[in-house]
C-alpha positions as CSV (number, residue, x, y, z in Angstrom):
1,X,40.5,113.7,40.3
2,X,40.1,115.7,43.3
3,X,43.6,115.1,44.9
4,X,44.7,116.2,41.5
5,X,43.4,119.4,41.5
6,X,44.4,119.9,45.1
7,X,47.8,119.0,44.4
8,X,48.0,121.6,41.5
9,X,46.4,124.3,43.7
10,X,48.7,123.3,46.4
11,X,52.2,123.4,43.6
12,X,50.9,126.4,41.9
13,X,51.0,128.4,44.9
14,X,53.9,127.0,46.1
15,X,55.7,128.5,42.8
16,X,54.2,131.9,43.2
17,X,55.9,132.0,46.7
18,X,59.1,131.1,45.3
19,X,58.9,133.6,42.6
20,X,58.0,136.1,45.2
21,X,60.8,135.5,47.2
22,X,63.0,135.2,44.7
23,X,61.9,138.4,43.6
24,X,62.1,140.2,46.4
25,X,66.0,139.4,45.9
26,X,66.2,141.9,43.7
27,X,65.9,145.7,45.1
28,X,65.5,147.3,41.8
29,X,62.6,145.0,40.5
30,X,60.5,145.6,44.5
31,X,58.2,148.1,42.5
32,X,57.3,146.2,39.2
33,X,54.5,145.5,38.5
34,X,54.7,142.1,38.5
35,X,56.0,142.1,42.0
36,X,53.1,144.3,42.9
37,X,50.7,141.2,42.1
38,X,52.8,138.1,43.4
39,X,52.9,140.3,47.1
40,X,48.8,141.1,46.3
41,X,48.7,137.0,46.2
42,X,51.3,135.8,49.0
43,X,51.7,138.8,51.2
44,X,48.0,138.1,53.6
45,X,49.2,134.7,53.8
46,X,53.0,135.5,54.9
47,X,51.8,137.8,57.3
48,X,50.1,135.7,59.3
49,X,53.5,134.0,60.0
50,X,55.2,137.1,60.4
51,X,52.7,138.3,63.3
52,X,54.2,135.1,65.1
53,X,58.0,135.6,63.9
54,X,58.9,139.1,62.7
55,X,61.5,139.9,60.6
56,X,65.3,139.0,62.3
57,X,66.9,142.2,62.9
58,X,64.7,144.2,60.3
59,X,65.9,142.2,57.5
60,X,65.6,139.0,57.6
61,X,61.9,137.6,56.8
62,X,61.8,133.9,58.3
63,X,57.9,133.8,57.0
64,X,58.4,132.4,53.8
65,X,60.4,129.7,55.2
66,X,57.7,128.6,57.1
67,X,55.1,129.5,54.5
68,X,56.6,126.8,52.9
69,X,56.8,124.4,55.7
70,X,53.0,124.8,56.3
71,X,52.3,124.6,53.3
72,X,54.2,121.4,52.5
73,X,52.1,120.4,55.7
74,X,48.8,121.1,54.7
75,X,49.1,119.5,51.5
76,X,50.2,116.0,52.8
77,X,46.9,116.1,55.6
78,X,44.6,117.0,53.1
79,X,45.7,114.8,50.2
80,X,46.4,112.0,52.8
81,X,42.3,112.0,53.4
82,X,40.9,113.2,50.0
């Protein structure tokens, strides 16, 4: 039951990274609302990765990429022991 609810914590943020950078795809949409509260939710953990790597020539943002990674990571070790 545990692993369960791990896993959905674990998938559920996972999709609000996607959405965010799927998001931020779109210039005009940078300042909805919406977008406000999915970079309130993923931007302090993204920026710990892009302390590390910052953004390729200004533009490119490697962080979600391994956002990802670590999350995908982190999931597998603590499911593997719950």
């Amino acid at each position: 039951m545990l692993a369960s609810f791990v896993k959905v914590l674990f998938t559920t943020y996972t999709l609000i990274l996607l959405a965010k950078v799927i998001g931020s795809w779109f210039p005009q949409g940078r300042d909805h609302s919406i977008m406000r509260f999915l970079n309130f939710l993923t931007d302090p953990y993204l920026n710990i990765f892009r302390k590390i790597i910052p953004p390729i020539g200004g533009m490119i943002d490697l962080s979600p990429l391994i956002g990802f990674l670590v999350l995908q990571f982190a999931e597998t070790i603590i499911l593997r022991y719950i």
